[in-house]
PAVO-164383 format. One record per residue: residue in three letters; residue number from 1; x, y, z of N, C-alpha, C in turn. Coordinates in Angstrom, 1 decimal, decimal comma, always signed. Layout:
BEGIN
residuo/num/n.px/n.py/n.pz/ca.px/ca.py/ca.pz/c.px/c.py/c.pz
ALA/NUM/X/Y/Z/X/Y/Z/X/Y/Z
...
***
This chain:
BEGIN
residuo/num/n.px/n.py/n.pz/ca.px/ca.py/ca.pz/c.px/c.py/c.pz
UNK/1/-1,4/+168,9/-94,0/-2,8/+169,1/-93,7/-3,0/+169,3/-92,2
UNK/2/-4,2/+170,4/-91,9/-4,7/+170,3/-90,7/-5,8/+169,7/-90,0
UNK/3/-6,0/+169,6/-88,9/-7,3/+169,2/-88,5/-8,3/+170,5/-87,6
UNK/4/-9,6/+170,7/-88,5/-10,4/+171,7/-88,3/-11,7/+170,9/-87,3
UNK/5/-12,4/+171,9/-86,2/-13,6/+171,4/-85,8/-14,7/+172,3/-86,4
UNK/6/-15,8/+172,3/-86,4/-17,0/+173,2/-86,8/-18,4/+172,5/-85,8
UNK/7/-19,2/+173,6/-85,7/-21,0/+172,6/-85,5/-21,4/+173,1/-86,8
UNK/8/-22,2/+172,0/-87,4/-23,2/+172,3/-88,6/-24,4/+171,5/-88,1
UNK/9/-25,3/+172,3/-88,5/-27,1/+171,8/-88,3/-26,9/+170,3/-89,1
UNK/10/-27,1/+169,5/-88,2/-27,4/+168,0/-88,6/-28,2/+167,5/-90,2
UNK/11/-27,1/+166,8/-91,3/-27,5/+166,8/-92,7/-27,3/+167,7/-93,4
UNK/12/-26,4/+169,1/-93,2/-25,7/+170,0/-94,0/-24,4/+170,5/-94,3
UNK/13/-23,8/+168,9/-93,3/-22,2/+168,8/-94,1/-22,3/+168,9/-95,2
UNK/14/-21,5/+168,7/-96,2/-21,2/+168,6/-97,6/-19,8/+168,1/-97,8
UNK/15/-19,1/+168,3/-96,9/-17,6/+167,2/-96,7/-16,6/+168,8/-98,2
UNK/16/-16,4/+167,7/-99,0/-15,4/+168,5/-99,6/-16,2/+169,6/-100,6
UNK/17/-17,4/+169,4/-100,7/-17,9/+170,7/-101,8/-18,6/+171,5/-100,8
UNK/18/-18,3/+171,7/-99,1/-18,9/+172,5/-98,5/-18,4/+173,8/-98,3
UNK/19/-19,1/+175,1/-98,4/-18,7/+176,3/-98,3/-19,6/+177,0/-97,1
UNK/20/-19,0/+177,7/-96,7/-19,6/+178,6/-95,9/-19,8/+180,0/-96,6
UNK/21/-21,3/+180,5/-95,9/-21,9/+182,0/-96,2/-21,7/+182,8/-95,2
UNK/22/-21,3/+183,8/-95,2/-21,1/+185,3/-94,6/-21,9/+185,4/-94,0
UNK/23/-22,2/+185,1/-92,5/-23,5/+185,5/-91,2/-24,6/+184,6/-91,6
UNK/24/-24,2/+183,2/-92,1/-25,7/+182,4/-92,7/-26,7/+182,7/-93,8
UNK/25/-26,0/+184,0/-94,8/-27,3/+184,4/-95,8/-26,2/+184,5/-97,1
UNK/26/-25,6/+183,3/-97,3/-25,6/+182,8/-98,7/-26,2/+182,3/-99,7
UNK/27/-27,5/+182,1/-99,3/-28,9/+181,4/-99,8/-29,4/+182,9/-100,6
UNK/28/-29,9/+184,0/-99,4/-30,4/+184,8/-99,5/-30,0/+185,7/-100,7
UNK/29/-28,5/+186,3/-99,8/-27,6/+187,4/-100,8/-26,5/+186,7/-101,7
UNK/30/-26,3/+185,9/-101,2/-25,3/+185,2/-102,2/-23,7/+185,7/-101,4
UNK/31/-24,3/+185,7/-100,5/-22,4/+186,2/-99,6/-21,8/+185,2/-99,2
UNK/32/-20,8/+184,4/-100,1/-20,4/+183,3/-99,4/-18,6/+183,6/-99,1
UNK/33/-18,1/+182,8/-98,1/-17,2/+183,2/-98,3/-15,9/+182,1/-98,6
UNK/34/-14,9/+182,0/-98,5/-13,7/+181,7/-99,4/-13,5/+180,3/-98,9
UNK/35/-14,5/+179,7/-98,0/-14,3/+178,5/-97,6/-15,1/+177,7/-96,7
UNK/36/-14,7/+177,2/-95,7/-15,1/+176,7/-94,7/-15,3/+177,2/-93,3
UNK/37/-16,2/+178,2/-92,7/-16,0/+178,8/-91,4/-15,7/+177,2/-89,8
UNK/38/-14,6/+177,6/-90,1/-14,0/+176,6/-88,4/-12,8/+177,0/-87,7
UNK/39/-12,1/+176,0/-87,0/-11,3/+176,5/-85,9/-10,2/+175,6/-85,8
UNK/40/-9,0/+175,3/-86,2/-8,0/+175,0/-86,2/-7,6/+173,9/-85,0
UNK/41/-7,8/+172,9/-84,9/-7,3/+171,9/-83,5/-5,6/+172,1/-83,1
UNK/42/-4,9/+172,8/-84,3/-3,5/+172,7/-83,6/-3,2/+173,3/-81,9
UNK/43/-4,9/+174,0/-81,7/-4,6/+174,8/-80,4/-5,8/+174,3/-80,0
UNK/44/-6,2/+173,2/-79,4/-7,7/+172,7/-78,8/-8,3/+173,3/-78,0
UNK/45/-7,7/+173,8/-77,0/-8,4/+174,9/-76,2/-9,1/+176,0/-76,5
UNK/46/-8,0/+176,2/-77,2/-8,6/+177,6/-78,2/-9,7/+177,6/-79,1
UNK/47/-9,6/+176,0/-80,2/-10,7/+176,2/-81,1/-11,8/+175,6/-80,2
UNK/48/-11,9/+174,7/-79,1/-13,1/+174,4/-78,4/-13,7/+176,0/-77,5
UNK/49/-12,6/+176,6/-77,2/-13,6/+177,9/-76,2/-13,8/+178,8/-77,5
UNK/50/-13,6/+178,7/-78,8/-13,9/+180,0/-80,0/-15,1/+179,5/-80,3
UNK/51/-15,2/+178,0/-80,3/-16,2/+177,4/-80,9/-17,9/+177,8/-79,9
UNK/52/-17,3/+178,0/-78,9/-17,9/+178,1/-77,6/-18,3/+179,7/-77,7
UNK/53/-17,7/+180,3/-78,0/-17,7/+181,8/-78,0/-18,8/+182,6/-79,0
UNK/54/-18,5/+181,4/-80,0/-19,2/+182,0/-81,2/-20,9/+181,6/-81,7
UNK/55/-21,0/+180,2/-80,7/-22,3/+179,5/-81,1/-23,1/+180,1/-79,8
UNK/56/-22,4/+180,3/-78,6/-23,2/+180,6/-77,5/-23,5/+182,3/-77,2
UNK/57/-22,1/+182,9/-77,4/-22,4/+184,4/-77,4/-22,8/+184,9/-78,9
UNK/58/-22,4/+184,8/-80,1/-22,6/+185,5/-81,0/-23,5/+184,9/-81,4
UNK/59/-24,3/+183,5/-81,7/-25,0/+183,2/-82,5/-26,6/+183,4/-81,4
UNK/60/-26,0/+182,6/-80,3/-27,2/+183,2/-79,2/-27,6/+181,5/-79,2
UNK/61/-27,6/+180,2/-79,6/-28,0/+179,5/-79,4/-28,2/+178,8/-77,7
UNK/62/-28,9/+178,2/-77,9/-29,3/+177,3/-76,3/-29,5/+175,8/-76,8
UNK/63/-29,3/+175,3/-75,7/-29,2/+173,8/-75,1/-30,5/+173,0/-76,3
UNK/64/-31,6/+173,8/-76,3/-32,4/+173,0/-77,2/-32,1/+173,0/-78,6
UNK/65/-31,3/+173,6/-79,1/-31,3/+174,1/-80,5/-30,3/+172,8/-81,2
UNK/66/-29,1/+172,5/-80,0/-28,2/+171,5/-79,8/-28,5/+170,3/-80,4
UNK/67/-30,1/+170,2/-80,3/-30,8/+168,7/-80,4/-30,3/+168,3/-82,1
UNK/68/-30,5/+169,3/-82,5/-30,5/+169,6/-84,2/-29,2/+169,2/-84,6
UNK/69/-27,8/+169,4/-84,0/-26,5/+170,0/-84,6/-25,6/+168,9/-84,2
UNK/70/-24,5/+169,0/-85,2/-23,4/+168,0/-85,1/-22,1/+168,9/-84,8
UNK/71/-21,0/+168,0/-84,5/-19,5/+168,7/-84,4/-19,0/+167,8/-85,5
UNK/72/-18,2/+168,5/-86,6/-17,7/+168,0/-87,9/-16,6/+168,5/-87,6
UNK/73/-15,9/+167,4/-88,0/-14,2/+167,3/-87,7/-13,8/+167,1/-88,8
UNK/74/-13,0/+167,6/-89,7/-12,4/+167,6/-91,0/-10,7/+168,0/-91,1
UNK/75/-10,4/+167,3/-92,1/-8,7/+167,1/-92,4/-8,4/+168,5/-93,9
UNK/76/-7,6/+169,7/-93,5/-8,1/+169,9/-94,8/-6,5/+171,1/-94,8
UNK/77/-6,9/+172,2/-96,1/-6,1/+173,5/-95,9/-6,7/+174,3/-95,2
UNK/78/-6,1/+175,6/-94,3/-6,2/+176,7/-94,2/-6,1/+177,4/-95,7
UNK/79/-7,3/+178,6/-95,6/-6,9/+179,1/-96,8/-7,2/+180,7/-96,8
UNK/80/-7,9/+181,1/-95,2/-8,1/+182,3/-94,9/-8,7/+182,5/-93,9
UNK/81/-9,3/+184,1/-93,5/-9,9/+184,1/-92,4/-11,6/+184,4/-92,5
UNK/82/-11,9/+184,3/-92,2/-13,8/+184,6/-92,2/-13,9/+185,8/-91,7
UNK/83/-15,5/+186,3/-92,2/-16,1/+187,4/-91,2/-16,0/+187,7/-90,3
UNK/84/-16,1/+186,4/-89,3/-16,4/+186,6/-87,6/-14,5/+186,0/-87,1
UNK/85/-13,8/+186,3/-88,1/-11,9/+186,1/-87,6/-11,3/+184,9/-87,1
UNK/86/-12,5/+183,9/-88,0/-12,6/+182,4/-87,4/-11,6/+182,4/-88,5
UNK/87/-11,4/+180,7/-88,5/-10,2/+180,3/-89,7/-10,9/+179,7/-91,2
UNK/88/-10,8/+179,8/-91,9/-11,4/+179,3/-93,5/-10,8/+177,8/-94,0
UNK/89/-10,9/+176,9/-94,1/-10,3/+176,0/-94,7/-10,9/+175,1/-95,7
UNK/90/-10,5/+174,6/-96,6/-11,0/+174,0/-97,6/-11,2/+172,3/-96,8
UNK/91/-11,7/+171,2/-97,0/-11,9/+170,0/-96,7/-11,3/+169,4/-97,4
UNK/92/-10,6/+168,2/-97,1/-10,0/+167,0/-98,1/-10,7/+165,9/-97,3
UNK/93/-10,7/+165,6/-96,1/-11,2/+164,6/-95,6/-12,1/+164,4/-94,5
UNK/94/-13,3/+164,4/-94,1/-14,5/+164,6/-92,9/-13,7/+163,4/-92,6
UNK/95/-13,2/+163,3/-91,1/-13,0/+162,4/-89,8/-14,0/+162,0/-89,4
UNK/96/-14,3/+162,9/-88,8/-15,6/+162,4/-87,8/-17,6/+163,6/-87,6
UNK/97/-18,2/+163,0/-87,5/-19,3/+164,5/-87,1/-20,3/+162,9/-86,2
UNK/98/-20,4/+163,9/-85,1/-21,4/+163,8/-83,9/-22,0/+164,1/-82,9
UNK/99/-23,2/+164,5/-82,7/-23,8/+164,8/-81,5/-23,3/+166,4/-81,2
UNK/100/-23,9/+167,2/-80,8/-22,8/+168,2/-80,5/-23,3/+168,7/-79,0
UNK/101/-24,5/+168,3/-78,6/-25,2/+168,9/-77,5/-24,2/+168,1/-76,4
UNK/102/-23,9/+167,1/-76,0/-22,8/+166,5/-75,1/-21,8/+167,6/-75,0
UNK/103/-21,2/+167,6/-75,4/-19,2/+168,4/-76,2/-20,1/+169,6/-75,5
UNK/104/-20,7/+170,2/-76,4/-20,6/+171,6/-76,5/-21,3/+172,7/-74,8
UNK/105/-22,1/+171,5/-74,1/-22,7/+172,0/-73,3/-21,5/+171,6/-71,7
UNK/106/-20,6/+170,8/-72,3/-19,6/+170,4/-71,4/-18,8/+171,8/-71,5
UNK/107/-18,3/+172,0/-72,3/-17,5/+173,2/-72,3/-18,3/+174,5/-71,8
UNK/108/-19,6/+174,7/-72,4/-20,2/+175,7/-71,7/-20,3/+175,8/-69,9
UNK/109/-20,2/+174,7/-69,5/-20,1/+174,4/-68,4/-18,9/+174,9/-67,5
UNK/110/-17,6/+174,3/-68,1/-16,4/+174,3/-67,8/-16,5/+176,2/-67,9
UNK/111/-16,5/+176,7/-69,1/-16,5/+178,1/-68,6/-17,2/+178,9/-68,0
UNK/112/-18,4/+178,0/-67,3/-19,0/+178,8/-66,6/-18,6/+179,1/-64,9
UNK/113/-17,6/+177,2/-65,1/-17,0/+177,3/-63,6/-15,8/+178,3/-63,5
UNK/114/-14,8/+179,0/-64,9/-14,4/+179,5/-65,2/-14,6/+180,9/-64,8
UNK/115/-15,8/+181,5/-65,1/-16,1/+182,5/-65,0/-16,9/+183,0/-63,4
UNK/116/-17,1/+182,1/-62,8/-17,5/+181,9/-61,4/-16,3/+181,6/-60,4
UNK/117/-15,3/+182,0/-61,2/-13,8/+181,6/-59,9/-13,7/+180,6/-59,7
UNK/118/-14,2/+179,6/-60,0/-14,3/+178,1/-59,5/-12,9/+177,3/-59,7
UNK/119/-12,4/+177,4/-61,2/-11,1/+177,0/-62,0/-10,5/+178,0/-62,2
UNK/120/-9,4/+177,9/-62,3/-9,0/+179,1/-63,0/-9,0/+179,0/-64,7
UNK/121/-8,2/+180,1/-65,3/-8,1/+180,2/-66,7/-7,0/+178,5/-67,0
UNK/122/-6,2/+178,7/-66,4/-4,8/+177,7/-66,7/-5,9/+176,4/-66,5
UNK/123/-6,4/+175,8/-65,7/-7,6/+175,1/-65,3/-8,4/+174,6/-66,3
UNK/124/-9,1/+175,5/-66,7/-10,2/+175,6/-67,7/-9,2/+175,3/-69,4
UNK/125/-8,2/+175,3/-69,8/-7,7/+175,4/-70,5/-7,2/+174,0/-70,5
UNK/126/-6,7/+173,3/-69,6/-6,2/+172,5/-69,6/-7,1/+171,6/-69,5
UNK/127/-8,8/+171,8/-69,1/-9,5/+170,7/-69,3/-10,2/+170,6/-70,6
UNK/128/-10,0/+171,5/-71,3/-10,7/+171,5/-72,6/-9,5/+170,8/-73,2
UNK/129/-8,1/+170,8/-73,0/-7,2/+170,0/-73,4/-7,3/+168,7/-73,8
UNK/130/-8,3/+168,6/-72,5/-8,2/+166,8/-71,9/-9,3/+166,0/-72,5
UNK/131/-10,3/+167,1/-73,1/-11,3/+166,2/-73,9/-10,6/+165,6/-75,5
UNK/132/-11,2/+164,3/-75,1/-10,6/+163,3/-76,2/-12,0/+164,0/-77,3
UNK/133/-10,9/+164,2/-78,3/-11,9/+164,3/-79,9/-11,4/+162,9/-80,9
UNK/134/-12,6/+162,4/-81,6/-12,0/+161,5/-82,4/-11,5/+162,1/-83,8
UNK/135/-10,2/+162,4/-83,4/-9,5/+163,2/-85,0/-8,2/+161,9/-85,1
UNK/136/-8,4/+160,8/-84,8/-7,6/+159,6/-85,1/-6,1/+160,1/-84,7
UNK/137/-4,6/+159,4/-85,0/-3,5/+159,9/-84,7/-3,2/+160,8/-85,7
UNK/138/-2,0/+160,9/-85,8/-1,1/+161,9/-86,8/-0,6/+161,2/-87,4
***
């Protein structure tokens, strides 16, 4: 098993019968897709700046919206890729979900010093490293 991160709007985990919808309109059209849309921790960097990529540039959220949302950390399978080329995983076990406006505005941050020359990439990479997540040992 792996360990996955996600943000979900605060009260719409679902833990192991949770699915994800295709661009949020599973309700609407019924487009759901094969799992769980998240980001794999085997590479933290990576799933903290994807995670970052995708709530801030693609979805367009801001700092107030944050007030609403959690970071859900779950133990589970990979079992595919999503719409937006994220990773799919089914849930066996929710770790941890909290707060997400701290975490997520920290990293926004970090790559903003990133993208202002401030850190570099190797820098920036290595500090998203260094944030402690509560996903317990191995």
């Amino acid at each position: 098993m792996k360990k996955f991160i996600r943000l979900d709007m605060k009260g719409h985990w679902r833990g192991r019968e949770h699915i994800s919808s295709v661009q949020g309109m599973g309700e609407e059209y019924g487009t759901w897709e094969k799992g769980i849309s998240c980001y794999c921790l085997d590479d933290q960097a990576y799933a903290l700046d994807s995670l970052r990529e995708y709530w801030f540039e693609t979805a367009s959220i801001r700092e107030k919206d944050l007030e609403n949302m959690q970071i859900t950390i779950f133990e589970g399978y990979k079992v595919g890729m999503g719409s937006d080329w994220e990773d799919l995983a089914q849930c066996e076990k929710t770790i941890a979900e909290f707060d997400a406006k701290k975490l997520m505005m920290y990293i926004k941050e970090l790559w903003e010093l990133k993208e202002d020359e401030e850190i570099t990439q190797e820098e920036y990479e290595n500090k998203l490293n260094q944030i402690e997540l509560p996903i317990g040992g191995e």
